[in-house]
Every structure is written in structure tokens, then in C-alpha cells.
C-alpha positions as CSV (number, residue, x, y, z in Angstrom):
1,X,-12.0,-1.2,-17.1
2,X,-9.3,-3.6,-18.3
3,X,-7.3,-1.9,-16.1
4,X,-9.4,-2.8,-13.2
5,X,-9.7,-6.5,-13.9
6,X,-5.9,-6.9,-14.5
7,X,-5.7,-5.9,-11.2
8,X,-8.5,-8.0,-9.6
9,X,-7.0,-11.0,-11.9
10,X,-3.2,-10.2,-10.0
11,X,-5.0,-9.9,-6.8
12,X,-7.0,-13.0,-6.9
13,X,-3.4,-14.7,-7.9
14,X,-1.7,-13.5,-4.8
15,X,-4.6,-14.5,-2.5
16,X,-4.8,-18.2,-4.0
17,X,-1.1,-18.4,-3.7
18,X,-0.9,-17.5,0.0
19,X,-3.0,-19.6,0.6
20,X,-1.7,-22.1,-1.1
21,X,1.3,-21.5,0.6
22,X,0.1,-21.4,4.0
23,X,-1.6,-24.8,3.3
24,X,1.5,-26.2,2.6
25,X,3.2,-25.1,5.6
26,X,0.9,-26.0,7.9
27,X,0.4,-29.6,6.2
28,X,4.9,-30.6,6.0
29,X,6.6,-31.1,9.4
30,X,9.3,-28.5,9.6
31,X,12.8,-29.2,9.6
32,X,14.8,-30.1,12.4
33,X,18.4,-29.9,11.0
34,X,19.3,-26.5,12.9
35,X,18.7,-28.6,16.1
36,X,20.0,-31.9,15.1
37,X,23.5,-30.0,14.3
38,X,23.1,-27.9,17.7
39,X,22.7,-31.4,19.9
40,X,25.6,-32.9,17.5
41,X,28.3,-29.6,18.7
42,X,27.1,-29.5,22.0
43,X,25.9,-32.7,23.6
44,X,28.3,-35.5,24.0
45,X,27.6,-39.3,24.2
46,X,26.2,-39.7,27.9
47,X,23.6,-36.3,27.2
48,X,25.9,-33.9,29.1
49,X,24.8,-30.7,27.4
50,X,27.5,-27.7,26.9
51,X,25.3,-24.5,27.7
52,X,28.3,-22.2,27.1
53,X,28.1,-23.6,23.8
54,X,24.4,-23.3,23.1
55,X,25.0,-19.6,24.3
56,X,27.5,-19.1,21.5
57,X,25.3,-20.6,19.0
58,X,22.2,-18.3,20.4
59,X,21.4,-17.0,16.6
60,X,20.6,-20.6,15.6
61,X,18.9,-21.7,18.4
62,X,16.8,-19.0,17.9
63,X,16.2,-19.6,14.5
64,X,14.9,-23.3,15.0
65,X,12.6,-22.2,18.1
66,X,10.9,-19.7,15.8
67,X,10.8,-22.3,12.7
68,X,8.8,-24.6,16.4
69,X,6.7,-21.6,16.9
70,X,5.5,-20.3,13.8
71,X,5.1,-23.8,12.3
72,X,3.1,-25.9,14.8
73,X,2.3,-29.4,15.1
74,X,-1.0,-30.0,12.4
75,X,-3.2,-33.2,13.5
76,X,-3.1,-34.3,9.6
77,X,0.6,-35.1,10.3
78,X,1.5,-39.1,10.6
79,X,1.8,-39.5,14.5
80,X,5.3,-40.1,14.1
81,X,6.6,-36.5,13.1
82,X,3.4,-34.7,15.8
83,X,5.7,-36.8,18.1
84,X,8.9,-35.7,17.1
85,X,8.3,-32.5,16.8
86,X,6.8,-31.8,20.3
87,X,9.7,-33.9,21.9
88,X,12.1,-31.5,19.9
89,X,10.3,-28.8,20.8
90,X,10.1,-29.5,24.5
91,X,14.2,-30.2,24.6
92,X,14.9,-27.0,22.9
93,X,12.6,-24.8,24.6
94,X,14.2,-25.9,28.0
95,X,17.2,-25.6,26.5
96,X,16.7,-22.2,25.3
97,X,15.1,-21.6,29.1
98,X,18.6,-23.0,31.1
99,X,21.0,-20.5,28.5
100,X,18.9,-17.7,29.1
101,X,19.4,-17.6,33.0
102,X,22.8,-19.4,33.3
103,X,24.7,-20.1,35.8
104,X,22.1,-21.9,37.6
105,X,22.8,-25.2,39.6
106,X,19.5,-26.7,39.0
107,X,16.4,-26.0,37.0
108,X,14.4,-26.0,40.4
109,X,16.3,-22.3,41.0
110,X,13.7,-21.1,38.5
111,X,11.1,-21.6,40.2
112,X,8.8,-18.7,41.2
113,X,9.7,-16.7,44.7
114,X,6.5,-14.8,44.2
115,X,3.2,-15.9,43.7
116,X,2.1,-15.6,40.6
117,X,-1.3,-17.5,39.7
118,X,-1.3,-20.2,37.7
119,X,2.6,-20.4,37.9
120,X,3.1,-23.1,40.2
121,X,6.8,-23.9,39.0
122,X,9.3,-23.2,36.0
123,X,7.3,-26.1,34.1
124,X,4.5,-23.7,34.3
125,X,5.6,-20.7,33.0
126,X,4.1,-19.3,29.5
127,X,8.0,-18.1,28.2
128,X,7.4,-19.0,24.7
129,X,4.5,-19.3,22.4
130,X,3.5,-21.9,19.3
131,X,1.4,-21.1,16.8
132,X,1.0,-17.3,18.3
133,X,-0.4,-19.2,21.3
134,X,1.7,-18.5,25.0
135,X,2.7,-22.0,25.8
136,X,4.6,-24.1,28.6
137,X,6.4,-27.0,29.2
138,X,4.1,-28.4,31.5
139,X,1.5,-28.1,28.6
140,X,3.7,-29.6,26.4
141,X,4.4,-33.1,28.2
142,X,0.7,-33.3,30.3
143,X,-1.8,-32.0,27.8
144,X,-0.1,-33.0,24.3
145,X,2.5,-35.4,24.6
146,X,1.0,-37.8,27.7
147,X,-2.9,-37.1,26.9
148,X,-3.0,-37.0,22.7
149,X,-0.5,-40.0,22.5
150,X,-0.4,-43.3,23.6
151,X,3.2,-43.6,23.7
152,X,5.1,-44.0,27.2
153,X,8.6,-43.8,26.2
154,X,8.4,-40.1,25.6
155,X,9.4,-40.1,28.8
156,X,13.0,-41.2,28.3
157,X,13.1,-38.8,25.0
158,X,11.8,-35.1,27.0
159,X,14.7,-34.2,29.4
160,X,14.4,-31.6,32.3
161,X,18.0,-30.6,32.1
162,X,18.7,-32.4,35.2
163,X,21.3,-35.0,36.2
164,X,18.8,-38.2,37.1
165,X,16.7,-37.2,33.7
166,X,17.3,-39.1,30.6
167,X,20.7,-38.4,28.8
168,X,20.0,-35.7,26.2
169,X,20.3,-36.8,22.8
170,X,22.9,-35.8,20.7
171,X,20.3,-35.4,17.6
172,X,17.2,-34.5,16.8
173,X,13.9,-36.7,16.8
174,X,13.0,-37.5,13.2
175,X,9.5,-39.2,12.2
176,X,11.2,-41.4,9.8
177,X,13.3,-42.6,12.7
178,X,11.3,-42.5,15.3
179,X,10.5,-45.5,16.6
180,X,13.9,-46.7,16.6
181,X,15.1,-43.6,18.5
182,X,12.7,-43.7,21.4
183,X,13.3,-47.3,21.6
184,X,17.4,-46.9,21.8
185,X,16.4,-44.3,24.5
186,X,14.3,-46.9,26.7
187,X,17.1,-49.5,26.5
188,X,20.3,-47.2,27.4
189,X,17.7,-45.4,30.2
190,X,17.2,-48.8,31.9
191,X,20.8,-50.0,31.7
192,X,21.8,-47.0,32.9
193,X,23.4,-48.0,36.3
194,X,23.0,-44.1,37.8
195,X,19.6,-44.1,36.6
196,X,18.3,-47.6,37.4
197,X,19.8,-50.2,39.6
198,X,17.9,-53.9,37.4
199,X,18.8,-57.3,39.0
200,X,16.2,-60.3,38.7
201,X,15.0,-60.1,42.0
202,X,15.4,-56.8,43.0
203,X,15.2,-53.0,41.3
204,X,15.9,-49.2,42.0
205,X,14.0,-47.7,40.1
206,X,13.9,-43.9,38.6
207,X,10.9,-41.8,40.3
208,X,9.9,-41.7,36.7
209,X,8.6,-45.2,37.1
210,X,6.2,-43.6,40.5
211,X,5.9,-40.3,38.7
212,X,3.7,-42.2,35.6
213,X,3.7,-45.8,36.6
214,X,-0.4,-45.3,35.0
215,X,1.4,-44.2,31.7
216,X,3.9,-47.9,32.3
217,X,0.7,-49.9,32.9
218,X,-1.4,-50.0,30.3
219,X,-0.9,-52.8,28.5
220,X,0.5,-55.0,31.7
221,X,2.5,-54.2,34.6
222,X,5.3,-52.3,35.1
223,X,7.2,-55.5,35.3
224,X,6.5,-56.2,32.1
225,X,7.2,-53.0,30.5
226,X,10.7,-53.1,32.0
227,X,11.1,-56.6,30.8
228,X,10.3,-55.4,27.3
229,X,13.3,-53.1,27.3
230,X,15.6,-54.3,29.9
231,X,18.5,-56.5,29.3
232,X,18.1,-58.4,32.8
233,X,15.2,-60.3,33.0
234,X,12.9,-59.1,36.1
235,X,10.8,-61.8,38.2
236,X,7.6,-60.6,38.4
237,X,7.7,-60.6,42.1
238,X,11.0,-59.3,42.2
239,X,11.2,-56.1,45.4
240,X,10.9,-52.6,43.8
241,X,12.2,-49.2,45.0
242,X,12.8,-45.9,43.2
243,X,15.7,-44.2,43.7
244,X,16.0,-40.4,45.1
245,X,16.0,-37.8,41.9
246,X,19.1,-35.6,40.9
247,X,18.1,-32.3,40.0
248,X,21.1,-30.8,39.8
249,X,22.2,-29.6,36.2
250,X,22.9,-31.8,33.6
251,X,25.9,-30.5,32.1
């Protein structure tokens, strides 16, 4: 009999500490330091990405997308690390998406030949999974990132691996940082000359701008979101254009 109930008593322990445990890991943020160094090797400056590197460094990139799958995003987290880790998690994943079929000249080559439903293009293709769920980009930046958050300039921190994209970069997204970083991303994105074209009267715009002007225009128009970030000044009736998109590879 004592036998017995040392043995439910060591039991019971294990149970309430496994689950104590697994509380704990779903309620902290993982790290993102695996990444943060991976982006610091192989991204320079202007978010030109080294995918012969990232291919040499597979084992850690590996290692951080299964830290992003097994440790999801938990809606008791501040806003600022949900954020940062689905931007994170979106960069790496298409990341991990361009190494594993390189050489490519453009993302766009992934796109299905066959028809396969519900697979419309590469953003919609389940390659990885979160949280033992199959997952996509397009899931990623539609359903989480542009419908749970009310926070437009994700869109100059999620890059497509593409040349007319946002520069990747060259760390990870932190929540203690956060606002700063997305903000330094909306400021070098506009006075980014291949990017945007900004003079008083007149801009070329990204297709971004066309692509989401509804996520811009919340709070005003898209005049005065640019205004908010640019360093020219924009008349409110100045003549606006976007600019054709570069889809070839960022690198």
C-alpha cells in the first residue's frame, strides 16, 4: 500500500509539473536570437539576403523555425511580441522556402504548374506548420497579421524575398523594440528612391500603397500617412502613381 501511494504521489508530481511547464511555454514569447544572428551573417545593410549563406547555416535555421512552430503566438502575450513574432516568423519561413529550392530568379517561379485546390500561388501553400497546425504565408499576413492587428506598417517589416519589397532586416523583431523598429522600417521604405519616388507635388508610389491603401487609410488618407513618415512633405493634392513591382530575387 505505501508502495502504491509513493507512486501516485511521484506521478501526481510529474503531471503538475508538465503542466506547469507547458503553461509556461505557452505564456513567454520564445527567443529570437538564432534569427537575429542569422539576419546579422547574412543580410547586409540595404536587406540583400545571402541565400548561399542561409544554406550553410541550414542546422540553425532549422532550429529557430521549430522553436516558431512548436511555440506559437498565445493571445495573453503584450501585442508587441504577437507582432514580432509573426513578422519573424513570416521572414524566416520565406526564407527557409527560397533556400530550399534555390537557384530561383524570382519567388513567382514557385508558383503551382498544376492545379491544386486551394493553392492558388506559393503564398498559399501549407509547407510548414505552427502549433502542429499546416500553415501559410498567405495566412500569416491576411488572417493574423492584417485582420488581428491594427498596425499598417507590417507591411514594410514582412518581405517577399523580392527586389521592390522592403529591405530585409538585418535583425530580428523584438517586442521590447518594436515600435521603434517598424517605425525605422517606414521611414528608410519611403526614402527609398527605388522604392518610392516623394516630391511635394508629385509621387511614385510602391503597389504596396494600391495593394492595402484600406490598411493606409484608417485614420486619414494616404497623404497623411505618408506625411507621417516621409521626410518631404506631400500636398495633399499632390498627383499619385505607383510604380511597376520587381519581383525578381532579392539577393
Amino acid at each position: 500500500m505505501k508502495n502504491f501511494l509513493r507512486l501516485f504521489l511521484i506521478t501526481a508530481l510529474f503531471l503538475s509539473c508538465n503542466s506547469v511547464v507547458g503553461f509556461q511555454s505557452d505564456s513567454v514569447e520564445p527567443s529570437h536570437q538564432i534569427w537575429d544572428e542569422l539576419l546579422a551573417k547574412h543580410v547586409d545593410d540595404e536587406g540583400h539576403v545571402n541565400y548561399k549563406g542561409f544554406i550553410a547555416s541550414m542546422d540553425s535555421l532549422e532550429r529557430y523555425l521549430e522553436l516558431l512552430s512548436a511555440q506559437p503566438a498565445n493571445s495573453n502575450w503584450p501585442e508587441e511580441a504577437q507582432l514580432a513574432y509573426w513578422i519573424n516568423a513570416y521572414n524566416a519561413f520565406t526564407v527557409k522556402l527560397i533556400v530550399d529550392n534555390y537557384p530561383l530568379k524570382s519567388i513567382r517561379d514557385l508558383h503551382p504548374t498544376i492545379y491544386i485546390p486551394m493553392v492558388r500561388t506559393v503564398w498559399h501553400k501549407k509547407f510548414f506548420k505552427i502549433g502542429g497546425k499546416d500553415m501559410n504565408l498567405d495566412t500569416i499576413e491576411h488572417e493574423i497579421l492584417r485582420k488581428q492587428f491594427n498596425e499598417p506598417r507590417i507591411h514594410f517589416a514582412i518581405v517577399c524575398a523580392s527586389q521592390s519589397c522592403p529591405a530585409l532586416l538585418n535583425e530580428a523583431y523584438k517586442s521590447i523594440r518594436l515600435s521603434d523598429q517598424l517605425k525605422q522600417q517606414t521611414i528608410a521604405f519611403l526614402g527609398d528612391p527605388t522604392r518610392n519616388k516623394i516630391q511635394t507635388n508629385r509621387v511614385e508610389l510602391s503597389k504596396i500603397f494600391s495593394w492595402f491603401k484600406g490598411d493606409f487609410t484608417k485614420s486619414g488618407t494616404l497623404i497623411d500617412f505618408l506625411n507621417s513618415y516621409s521626410r518631404v512633405q506631400i500636398s495633399e493634392d499632390a498627383d499619385v502613381e505607383f510604380l511597376d513591382y520587381d519581383w525578381s530575387l532579392n539577393e
